[in-house]
N, C-alpha and C positions, 0 to 999 in steps of 0.2 A: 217159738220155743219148744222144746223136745216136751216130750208128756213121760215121757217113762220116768221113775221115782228109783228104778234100781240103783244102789250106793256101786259105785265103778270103787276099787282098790287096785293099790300098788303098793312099790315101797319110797317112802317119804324118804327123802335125802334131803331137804331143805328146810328147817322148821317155822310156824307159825301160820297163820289162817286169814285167807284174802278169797272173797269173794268178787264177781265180776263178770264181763261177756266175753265171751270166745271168739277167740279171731286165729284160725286154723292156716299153720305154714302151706304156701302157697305148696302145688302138686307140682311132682318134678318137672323139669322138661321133657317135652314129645322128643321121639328118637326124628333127627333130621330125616328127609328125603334119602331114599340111597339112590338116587338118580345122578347119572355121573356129569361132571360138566359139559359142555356142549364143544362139538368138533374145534380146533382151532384156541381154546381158551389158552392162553398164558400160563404155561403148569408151574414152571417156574415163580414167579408171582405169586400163583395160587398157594403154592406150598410157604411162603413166605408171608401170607395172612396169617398163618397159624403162629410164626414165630412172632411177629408181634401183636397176637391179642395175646398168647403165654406169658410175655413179655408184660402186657398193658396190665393181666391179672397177679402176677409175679408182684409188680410194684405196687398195687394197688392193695394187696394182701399186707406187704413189708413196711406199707405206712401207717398200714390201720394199727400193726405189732406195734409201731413207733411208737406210738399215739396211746397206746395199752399200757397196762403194763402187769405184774406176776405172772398168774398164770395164763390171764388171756394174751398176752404178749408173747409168751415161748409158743402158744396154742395157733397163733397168726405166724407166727416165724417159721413154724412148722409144716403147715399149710403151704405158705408162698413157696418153701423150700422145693414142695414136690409139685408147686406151677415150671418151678426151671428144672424139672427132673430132664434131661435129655431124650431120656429110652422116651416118656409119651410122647414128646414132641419129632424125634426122629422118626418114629413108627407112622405118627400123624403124617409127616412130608411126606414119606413114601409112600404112604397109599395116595396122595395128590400127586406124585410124580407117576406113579408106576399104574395106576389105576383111573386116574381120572377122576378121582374123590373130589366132592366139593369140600373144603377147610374144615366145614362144622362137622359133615360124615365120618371126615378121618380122625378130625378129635375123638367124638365118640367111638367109634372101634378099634380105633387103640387105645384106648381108656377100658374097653372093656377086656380088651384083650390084656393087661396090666392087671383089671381089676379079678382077673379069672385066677392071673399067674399068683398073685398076694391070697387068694383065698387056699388057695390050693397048699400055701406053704403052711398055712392055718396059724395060731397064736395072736400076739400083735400085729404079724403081717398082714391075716387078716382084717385086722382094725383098720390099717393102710387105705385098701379098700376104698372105706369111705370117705378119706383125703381126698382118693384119686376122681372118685364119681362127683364132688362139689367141684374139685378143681376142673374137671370135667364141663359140669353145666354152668361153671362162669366163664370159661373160653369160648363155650360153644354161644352162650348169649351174647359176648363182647362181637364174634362175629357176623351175629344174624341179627344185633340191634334190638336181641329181645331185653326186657329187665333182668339182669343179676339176681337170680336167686339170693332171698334174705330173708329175716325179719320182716315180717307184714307193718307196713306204716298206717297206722288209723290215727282219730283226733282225738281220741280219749285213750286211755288207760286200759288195756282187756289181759284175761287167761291166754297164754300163747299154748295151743296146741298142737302138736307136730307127734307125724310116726318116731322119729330122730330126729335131733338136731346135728348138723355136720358142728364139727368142732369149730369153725371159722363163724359159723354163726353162734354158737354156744359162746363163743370170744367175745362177740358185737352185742348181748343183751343189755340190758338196760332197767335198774327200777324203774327211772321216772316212765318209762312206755309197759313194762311188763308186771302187773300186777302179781301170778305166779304163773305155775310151770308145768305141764301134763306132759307125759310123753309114753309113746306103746315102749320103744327103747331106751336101753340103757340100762345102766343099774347102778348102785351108792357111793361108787369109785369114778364112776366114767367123768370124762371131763365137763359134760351137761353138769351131773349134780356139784361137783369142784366149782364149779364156776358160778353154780345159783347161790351154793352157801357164801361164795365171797363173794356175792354182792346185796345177802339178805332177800332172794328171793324166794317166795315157798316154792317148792315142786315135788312133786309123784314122779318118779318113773317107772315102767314096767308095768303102765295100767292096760289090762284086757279090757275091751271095751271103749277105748281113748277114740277111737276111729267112727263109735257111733254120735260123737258130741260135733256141734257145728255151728257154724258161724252164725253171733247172736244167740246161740243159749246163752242164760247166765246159770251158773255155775259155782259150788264152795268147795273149794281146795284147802286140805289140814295136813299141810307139809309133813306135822310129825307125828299123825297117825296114818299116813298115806292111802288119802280116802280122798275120791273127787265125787260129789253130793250135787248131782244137776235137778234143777227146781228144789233146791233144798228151801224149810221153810223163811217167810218173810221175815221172822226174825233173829236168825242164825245170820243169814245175808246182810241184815243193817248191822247186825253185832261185828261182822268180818271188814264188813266193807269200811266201818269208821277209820278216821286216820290216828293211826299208833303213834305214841310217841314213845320209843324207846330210846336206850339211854345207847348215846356212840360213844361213851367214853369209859373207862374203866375208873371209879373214881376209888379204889382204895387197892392195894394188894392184895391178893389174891390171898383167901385161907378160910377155913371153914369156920361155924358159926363159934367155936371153941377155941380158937385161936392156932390150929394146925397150920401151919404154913402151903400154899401151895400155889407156886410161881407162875405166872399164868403170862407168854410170852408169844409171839408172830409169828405166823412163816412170812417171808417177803425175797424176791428176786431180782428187787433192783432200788436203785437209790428213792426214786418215789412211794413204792411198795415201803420202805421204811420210816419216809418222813409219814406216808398216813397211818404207819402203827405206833411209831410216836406219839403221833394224836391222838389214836385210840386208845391210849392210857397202860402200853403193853410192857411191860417190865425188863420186856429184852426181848431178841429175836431169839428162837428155838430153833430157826430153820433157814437160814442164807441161800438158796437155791441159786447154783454160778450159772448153770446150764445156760441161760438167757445170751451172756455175752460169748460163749460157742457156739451157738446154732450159725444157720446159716453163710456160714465159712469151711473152705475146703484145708484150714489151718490153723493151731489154737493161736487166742490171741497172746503177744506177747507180756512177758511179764508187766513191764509200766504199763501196759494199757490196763492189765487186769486191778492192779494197785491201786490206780488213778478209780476204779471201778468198788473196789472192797473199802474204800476212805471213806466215801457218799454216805455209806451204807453204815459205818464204825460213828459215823461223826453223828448221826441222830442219837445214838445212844450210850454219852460219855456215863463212865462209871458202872455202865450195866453190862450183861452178859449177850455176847453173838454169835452163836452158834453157828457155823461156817463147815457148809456141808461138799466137802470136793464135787468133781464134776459126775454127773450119775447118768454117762451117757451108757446108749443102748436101748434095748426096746423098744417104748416107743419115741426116745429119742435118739435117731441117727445119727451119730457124726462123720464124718467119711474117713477122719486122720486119724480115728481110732475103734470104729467100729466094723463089721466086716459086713458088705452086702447082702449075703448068701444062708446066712444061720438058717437053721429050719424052724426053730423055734426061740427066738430071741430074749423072750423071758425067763429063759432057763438058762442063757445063752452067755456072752462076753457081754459084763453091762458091769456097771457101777466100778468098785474098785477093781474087780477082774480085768477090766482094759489096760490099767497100767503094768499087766503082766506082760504086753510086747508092748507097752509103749508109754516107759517108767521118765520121759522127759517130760512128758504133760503135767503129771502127778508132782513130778519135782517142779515144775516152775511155776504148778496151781501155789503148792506149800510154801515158796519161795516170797511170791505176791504175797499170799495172807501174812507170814511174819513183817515184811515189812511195811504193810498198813497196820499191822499192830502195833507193831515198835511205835508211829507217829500218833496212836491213838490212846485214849483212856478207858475204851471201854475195856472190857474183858472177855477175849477173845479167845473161844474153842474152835477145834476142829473135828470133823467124824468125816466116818466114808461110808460112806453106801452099799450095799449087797454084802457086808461081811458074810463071812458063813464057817469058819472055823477060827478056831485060840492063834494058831500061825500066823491066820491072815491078822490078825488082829494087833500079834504082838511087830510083827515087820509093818502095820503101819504105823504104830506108834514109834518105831524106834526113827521110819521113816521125818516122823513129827519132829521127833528131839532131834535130829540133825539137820533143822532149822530152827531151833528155840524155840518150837510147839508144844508146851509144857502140857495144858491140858488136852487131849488128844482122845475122844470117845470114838464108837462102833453104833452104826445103824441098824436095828433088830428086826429085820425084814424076811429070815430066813427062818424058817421053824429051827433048824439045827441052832441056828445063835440063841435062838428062845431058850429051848430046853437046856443048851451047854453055856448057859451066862456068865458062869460061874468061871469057867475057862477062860473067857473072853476077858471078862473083868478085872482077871490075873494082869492083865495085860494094863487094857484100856482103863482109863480115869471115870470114863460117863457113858452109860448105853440111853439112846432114845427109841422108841417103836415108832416104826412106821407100817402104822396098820394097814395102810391100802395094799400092800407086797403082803406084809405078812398074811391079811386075809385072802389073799389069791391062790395063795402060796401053799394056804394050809388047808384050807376047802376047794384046791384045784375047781376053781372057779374064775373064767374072763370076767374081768369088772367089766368090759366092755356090752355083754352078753346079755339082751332083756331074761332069756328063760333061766339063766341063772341067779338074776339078782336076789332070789331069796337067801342066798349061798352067799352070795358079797359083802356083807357085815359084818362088822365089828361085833355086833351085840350075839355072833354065833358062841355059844359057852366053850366051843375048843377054842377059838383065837383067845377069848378072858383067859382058858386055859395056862394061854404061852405068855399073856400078859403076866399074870400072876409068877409063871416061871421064871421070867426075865426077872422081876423083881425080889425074886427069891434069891436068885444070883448075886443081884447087886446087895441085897443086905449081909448077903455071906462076905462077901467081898466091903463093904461098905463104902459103896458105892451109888452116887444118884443114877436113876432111872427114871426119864420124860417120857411122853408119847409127842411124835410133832404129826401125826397122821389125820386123818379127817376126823377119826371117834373124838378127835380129842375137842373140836369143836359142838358135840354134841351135848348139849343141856344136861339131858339127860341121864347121857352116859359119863359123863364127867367127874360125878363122886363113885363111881362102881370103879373108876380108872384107881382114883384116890386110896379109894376102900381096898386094890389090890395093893397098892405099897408105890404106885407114883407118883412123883415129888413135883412134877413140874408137867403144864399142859403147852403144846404153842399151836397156834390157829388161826387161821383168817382173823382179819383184827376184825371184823365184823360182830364178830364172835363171844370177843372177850365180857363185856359188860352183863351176856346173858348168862354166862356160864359163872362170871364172875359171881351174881346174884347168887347163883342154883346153889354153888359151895357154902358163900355165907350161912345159905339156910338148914344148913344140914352140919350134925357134929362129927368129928372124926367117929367114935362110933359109929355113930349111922351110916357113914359110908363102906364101914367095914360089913355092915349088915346088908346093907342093897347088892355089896360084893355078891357075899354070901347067898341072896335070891336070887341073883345074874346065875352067877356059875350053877346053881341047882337046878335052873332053869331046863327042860330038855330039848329047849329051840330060842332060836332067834326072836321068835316072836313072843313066846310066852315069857322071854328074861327082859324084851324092850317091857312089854306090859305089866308085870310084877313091879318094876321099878317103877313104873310112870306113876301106880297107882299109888307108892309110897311117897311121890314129891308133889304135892299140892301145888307147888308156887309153881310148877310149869302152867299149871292156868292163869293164876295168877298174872307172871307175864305172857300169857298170849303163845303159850311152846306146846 
């Protein structure tokens, strides 16, 4: 066990406290031999290993998405997408044809050669990057018979520590194997912390020092003060390490301890994603994410297929509200039939409803689909689009809405320009929701994906509360509701500061809801106005998380 006593920090993106031993992701793979095949080999052939391990890992990626489902499921589609990318695997043949490469070599240096071309373009592309270097060292294992890079398997329960997780692994975690979550990268957006908050695992990211912990320390991890505490004392560790029983269910309606209303509802991306926020007690979805049944297709899917697909998902929640967010392709989700290969910078780029500006039959036959699983359904069915950024866009998608009996028809508030101009917007639209992970990117030009920025990547920074508060200024001009469906909104802590600014409705990993659901009970609509009020005064992200934590006692209370 380590002897050093130094307290290692980062930033908590997952909350609650798990103690445990470290079992650190295995180290990448060695670069293959560059020694070229031997006189006489089969080049032909040779160049034709690669197309079926690309193949072996393609499918093997596409089942595991099967087998998923929200967000780890687009996160594996995504993944497998760029095992069948062509450009790595054509580059790979040719250097087995034209050079004498052995299979694995030419994997690897056309991977790196790809992975050079994607940094260079810099933004999301560079994010890419790190697709292409896992999809990488599982082709080149499938080849050389080494183990698949993954999640370490041990017989107990430990801390997983890794430099990064590739997103394909961040897909594959697990509580019952991963107690929490350390990592040198990353930061409170990236898909590592998305994915440990849905499924209840603590995790730090962005810890200095994550690289001096090792296999077999034990270790205390406090997701939500993002603090990793190696030989923390004996009884910190037995207080962490007990088994919690918190509550998976949401047992009342959401609303503060005074009787404020405040609707507390799911993101979810596919009909299983729905049936488990049913369960989890969520009062509607906030957040239908389509993108799942577009990924890996060079074509959208056709309307009955998509109808057959929004029914699943309407039918868990007769009588309640479902927010049905169109397709938000771009970024870092690619589509080919409506995204363009080449952008330099793609988060600035053609994404969200901007694609239907050359390619307005998608958008019509997404809206098409939704009205008519409405019509068969009871629930109560909205629609919003994603990347608004101006009153124009806003009002031609609404108008786009009623010309399929889309009566309720909002705007995604991801844009600082929609922040601050809500009021424009609203003229238009019926309902604005924020989605903070954009907007905080957005607004602190900061990659969520980026360890050295992640101090810059929250929610809790007092300029993004800034544009909260201004969105909602809009909508009361307008009187009009304002949700958050973005990650802050799963946050304990920050949940009544949301409130306290004038929003009406939270949606969030259903993981989520029962803690968050507590946290409002306990606090009165005053009081949330007041935490507002020490948020925004706040003159950093840390000093407004901490001012507030100090005002909500019951996050000890449950364990936050």
């Amino acid at each position: 066990m380590t002897s050093t006593a130094l307290v290692l920090r980062g930033v908590g993106v997952s909350p609650g406290r798990r103690a445990g031993v470290v079992a650190r992701m295995p180290d990448p793979l060695p670069a293959p031999s560059s020694e070229p095949l031997p006189p006489g080999t089969d080049l032909a052939a040779a160049a034709d290993r690669v197309d079926a391990a690309a193949a072996t890992v393609h499918d093997a990626l596409l089942a595991a998405a099967g087998s998923a489902r929200g967000e780890a499921a687009q996160v594996l589609a995504v993944t497998a997408e760029m095992a069948a990318d062509p450009t790595l695997v054509d580059e790979a043949r040719r250097r087995v044809l034209e050079a004498s490469a052995t299979p694995q070599r030419a994997v690897w240096d056309a991977a790196a050669g790809v992975a050079e071309q994607l940094v260079a373009l810099g933004g999301l592309f560079a994010e890419r990057a790190r697709d292409v270097q896992d999809v990488r060292d599982r082709v080149v294992a499938t080849l050389t018979g080494a183990p698949v890079p993954g999640v370490p398997d041990r017989d107990a329960p430990f801390v997983l520590v890794a430099r990064d997780l590739a997103p394909a692994d961040a897909a594959r975690l697990s509580p019952d194997r991963v107690l929490a979550l350390v990592t040198e990268g990353g930061g409170p957006t990236s898909h590592t912390a998305i994915l440990a908050r849905s499924l209840g695992i603590p995790a730090v990211v962005a810890v200095a020092g994550a690289g001096t912990l090792r296999d077999g320390d034990r270790v205390l991890v406090d997701g939500s003060l993002g603090v990793v505490t190696p030989d923390s004392d004996a009884d910190a560790v037995e207080r962490a390490s007990r088994p919690t029983r918190r509550a998976t269910r949401l047992s009342a309606p959401g609303a503060t301890a005074d009787g404020l209303p405040v609707v507390l509802l799911a993101n979810v991306a596919d009909p299983a994603g729905a049936a488990a926020a049913a369960a989890a007690g969520a009062e509607g979805v906030g957040l239908l994410r389509t993108e799942l049944g577009f990924l890996g297709r060079t074509a959208a899917p056709g309307i009955d297929e998509q109808v057959a697909a929004y029914r699943q998902v309407l039918a868990a929640f007769p009588g309640r509200t479902v927010v049905v967010r169109t397709l938000d392709a771009g970024a870092d989700k690619p589509l080919p039939f409506v995204t363009a290969p080449d952008e330099p910078n793609p988060a600035l780029g053609v994404r969200g409803l901007r694609t239907s500006w050359e390619h307005p039959q998608v958008l019509d036959d997404q809206l098409a689909a939704i009205a008519a699983a409405a019509r068969e359904s009871d629930a109560h069915v909205r629609v919003m689009a994603p990347m608004v950024a101006t009153a124009d866009e806003a009002r031609d998608f609404v108008e786009r809405c009623a010309a399929h009996g889309l009566a309720q028809a909002g705007v995604m508030v991801e844009v600082p320009s929609a922040a601050l101009r809500a009021r424009d917007l609203l003229a238009h639209a019926t309902f604005a929701s924020i989605g903070t992970n954009d907007l905080t990117q957005y607004a602190m030009a900061a990659d969520r994906e980026l360890a050295r920025l992640a101090r810059l990547s929250t929610s809790w920074q007092p300029a993004v509360l800034d544009l909260v508060a201004a969105t909602c200024a809009g909508g009361l001009l307008r009187d009009r509701p304002v949700g958050v469906c973005g990650e802050a909104a799963a946050d304990p802590a920050l949940a009544p500061v949301l409130v306290g600014l004038g929003v009406s409705s939270l949606s969030m990993t259903p993981r989520a809801l029962p803690e968050v659901g507590a946290v409002l009970a306990s606090v009165t609509a005053a009081q949330c106005r007041e935490l507002a009020e020490v948020a925004l005064a706040a003159d950093g992200a840390d000093a407004a998380r901490e001012a507030v934590r100090a005002r909500l006692p019951v996050l000890d209370d449950l364990g936050l």
